[in-house]
PyMOL commands that place a pseudoatom at each C-alpha (Angstrom):
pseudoatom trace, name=CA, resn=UNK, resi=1, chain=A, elem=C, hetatm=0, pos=[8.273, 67.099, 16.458]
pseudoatom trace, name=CA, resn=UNK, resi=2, chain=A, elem=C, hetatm=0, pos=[7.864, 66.666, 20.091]
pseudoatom trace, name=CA, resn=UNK, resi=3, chain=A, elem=C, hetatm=0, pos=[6.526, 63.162, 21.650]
pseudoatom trace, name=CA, resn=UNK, resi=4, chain=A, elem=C, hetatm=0, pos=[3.373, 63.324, 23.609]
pseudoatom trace, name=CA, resn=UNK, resi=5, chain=A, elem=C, hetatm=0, pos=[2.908, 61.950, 27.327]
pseudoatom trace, name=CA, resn=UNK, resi=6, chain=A, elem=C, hetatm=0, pos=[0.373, 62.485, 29.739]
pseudoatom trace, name=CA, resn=UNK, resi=7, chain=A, elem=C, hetatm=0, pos=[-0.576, 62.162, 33.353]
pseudoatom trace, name=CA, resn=UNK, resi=8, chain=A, elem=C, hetatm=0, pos=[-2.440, 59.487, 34.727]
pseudoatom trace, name=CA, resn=UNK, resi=9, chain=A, elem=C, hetatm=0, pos=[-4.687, 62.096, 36.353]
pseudoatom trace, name=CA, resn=UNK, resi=10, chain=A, elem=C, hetatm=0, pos=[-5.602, 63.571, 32.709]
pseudoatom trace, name=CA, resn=UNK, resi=11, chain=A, elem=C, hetatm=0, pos=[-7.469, 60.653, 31.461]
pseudoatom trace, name=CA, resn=UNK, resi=12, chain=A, elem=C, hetatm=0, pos=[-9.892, 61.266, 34.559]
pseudoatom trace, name=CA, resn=UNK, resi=13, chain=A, elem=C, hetatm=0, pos=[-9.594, 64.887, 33.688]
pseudoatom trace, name=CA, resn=UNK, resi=14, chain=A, elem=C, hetatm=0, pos=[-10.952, 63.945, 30.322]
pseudoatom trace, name=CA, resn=UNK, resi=15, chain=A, elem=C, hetatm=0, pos=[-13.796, 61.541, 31.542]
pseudoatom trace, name=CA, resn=UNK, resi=16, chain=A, elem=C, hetatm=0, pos=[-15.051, 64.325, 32.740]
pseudoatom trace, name=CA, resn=UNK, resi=17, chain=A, elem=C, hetatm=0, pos=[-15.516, 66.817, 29.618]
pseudoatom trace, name=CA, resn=UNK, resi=18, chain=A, elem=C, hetatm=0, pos=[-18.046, 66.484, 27.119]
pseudoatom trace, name=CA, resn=UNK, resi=19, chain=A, elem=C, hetatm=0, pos=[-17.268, 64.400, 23.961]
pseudoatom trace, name=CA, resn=UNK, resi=20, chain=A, elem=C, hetatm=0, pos=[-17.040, 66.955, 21.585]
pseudoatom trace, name=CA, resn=UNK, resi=21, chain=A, elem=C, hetatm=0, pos=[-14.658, 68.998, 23.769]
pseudoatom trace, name=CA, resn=UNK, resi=22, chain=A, elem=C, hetatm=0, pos=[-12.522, 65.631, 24.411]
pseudoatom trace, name=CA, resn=UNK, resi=23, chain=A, elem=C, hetatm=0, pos=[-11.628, 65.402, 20.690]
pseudoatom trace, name=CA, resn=UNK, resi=24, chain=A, elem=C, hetatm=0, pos=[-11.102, 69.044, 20.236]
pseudoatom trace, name=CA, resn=UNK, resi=25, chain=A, elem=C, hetatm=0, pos=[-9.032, 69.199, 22.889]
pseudoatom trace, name=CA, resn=UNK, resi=26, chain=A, elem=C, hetatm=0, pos=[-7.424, 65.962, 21.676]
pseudoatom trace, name=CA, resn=UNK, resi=27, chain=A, elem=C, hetatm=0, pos=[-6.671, 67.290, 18.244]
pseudoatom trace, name=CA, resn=UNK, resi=28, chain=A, elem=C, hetatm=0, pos=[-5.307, 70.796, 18.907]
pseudoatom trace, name=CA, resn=UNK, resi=29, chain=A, elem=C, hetatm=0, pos=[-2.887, 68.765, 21.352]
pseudoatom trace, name=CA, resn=UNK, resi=30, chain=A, elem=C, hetatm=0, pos=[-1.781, 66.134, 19.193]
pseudoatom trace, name=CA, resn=UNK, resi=31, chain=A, elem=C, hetatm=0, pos=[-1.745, 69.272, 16.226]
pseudoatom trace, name=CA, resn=UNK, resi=32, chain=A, elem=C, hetatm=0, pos=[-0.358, 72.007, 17.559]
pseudoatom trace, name=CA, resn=UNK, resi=33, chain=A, elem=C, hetatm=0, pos=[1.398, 71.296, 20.634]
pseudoatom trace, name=CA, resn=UNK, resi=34, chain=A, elem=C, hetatm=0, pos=[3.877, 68.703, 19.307]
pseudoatom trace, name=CA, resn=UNK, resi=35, chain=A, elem=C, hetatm=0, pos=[4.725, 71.053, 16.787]
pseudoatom trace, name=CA, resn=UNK, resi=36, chain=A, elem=C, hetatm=0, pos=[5.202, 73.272, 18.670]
pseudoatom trace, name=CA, resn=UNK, resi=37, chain=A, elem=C, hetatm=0, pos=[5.325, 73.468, 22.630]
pseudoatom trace, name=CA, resn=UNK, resi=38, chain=A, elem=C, hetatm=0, pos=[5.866, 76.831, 22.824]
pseudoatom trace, name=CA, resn=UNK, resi=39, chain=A, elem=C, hetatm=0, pos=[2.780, 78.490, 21.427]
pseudoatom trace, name=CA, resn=UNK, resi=40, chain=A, elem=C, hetatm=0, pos=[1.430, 78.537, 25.476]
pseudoatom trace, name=CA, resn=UNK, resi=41, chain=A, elem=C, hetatm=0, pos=[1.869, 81.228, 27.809]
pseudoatom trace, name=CA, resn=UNK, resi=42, chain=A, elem=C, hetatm=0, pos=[4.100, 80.116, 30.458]
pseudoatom trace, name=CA, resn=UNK, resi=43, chain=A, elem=C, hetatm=0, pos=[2.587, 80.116, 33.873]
pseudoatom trace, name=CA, resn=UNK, resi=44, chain=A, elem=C, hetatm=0, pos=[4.519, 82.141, 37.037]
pseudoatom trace, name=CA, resn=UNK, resi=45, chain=A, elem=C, hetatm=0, pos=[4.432, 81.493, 40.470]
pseudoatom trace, name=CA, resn=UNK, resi=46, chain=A, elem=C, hetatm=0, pos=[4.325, 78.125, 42.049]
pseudoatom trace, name=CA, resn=UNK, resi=47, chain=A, elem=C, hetatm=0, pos=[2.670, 76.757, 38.795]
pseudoatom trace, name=CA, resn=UNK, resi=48, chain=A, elem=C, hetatm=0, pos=[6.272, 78.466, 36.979]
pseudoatom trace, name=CA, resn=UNK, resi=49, chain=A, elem=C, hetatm=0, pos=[7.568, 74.982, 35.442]
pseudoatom trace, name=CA, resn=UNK, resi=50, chain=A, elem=C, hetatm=0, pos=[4.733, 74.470, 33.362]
pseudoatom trace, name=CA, resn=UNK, resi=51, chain=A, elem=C, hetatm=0, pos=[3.010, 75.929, 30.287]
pseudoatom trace, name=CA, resn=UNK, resi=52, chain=A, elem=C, hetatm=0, pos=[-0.977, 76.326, 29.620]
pseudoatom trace, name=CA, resn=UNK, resi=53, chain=A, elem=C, hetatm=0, pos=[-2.663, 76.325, 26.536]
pseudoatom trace, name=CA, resn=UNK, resi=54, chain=A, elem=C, hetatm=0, pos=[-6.409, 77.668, 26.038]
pseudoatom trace, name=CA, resn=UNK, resi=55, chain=A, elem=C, hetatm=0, pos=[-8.955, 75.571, 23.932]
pseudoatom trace, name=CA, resn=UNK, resi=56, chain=A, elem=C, hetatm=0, pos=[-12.109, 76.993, 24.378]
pseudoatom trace, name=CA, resn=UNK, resi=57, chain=A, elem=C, hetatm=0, pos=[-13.055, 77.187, 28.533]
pseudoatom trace, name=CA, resn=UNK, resi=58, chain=A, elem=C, hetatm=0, pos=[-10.624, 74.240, 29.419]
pseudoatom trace, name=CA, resn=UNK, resi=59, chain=A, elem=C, hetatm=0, pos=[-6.748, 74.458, 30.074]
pseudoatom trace, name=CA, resn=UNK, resi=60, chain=A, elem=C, hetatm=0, pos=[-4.381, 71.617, 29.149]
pseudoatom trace, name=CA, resn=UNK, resi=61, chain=A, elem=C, hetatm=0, pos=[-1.196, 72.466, 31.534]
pseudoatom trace, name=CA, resn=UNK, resi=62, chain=A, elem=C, hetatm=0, pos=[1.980, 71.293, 30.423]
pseudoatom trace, name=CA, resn=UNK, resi=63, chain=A, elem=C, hetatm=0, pos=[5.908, 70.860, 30.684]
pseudoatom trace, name=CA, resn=UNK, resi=64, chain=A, elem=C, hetatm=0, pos=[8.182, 70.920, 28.189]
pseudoatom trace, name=CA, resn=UNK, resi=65, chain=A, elem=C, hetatm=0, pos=[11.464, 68.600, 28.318]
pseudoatom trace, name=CA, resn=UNK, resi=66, chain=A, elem=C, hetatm=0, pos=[13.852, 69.779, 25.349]
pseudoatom trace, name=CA, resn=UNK, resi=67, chain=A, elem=C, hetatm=0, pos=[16.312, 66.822, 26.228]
pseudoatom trace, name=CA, resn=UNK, resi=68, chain=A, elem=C, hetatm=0, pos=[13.689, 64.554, 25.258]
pseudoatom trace, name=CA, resn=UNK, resi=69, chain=A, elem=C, hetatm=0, pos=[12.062, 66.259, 23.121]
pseudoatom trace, name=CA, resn=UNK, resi=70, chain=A, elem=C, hetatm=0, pos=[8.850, 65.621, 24.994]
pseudoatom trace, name=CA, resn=UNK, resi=71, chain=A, elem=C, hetatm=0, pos=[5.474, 67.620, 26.206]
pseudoatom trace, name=CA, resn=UNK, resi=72, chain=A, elem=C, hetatm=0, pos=[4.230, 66.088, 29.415]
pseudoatom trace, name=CA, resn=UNK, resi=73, chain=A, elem=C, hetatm=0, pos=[0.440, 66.820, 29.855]
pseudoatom trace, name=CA, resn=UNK, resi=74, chain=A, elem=C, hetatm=0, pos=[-0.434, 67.121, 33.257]
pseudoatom trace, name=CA, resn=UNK, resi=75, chain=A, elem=C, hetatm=0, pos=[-3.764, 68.529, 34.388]
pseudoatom trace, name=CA, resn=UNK, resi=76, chain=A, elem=C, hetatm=0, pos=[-6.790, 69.454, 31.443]
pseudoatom trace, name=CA, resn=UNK, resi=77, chain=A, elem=C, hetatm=0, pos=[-9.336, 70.899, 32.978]
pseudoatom trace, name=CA, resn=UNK, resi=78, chain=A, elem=C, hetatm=0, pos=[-12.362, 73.896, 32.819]
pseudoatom trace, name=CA, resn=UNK, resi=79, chain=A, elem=C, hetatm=0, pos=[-10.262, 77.172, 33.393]
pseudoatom trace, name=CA, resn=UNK, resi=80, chain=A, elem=C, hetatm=0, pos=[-12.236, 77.189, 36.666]
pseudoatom trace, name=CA, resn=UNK, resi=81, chain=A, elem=C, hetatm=0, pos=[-10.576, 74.836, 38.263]
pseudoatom trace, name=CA, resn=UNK, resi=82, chain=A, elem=C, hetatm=0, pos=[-7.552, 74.375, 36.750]
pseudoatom trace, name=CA, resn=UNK, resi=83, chain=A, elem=C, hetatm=0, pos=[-5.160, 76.599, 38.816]
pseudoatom trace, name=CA, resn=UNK, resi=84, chain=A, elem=C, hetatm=0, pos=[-6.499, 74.674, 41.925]
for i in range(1, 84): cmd.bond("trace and resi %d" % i, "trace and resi %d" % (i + 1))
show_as sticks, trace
zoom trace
């Protein structure tokens, strides 16, 4: 099981969703991505490092660090704005 660490930036992100989307998002993180990291497309391009997972219209982009067996959250936004 992977440990769970996120952004500073990401609890803004999260202000700014709608409650019921916060905890879904929440839960499928705190599920399914320390679990198992993987189950995210990895991205390509300048954004290559990281991984993004779907829930719903949002994105949670992540890294994964084996060593530490950690997932680093760093941006959740609406897939609009996201890639930005």
């Amino acid at each position: 099981m992977y440990k769970l660490s996120f952004d500073d930036k990401v609890v803004k992100d999260l202000k700014k969703i709608d409650r019921t989307w916060q905890s879904k998002i929440l839960k499928l993180i705190k599920t399914k991505l320390v679990e198992n990291p993987y189950l995210g497309k990895r991205l390509v391009g300048n954004l290559s490092p990281y991984y993004r997972y779907r829930v719903g219209d949002y994105r949670v982009l992540y890294s994964i660090n084996d060593e530490e067996v950690r997932v680093f959250v760093v941006k959740i936004k609406h897939r609009k704005n996201v890639y930005k």
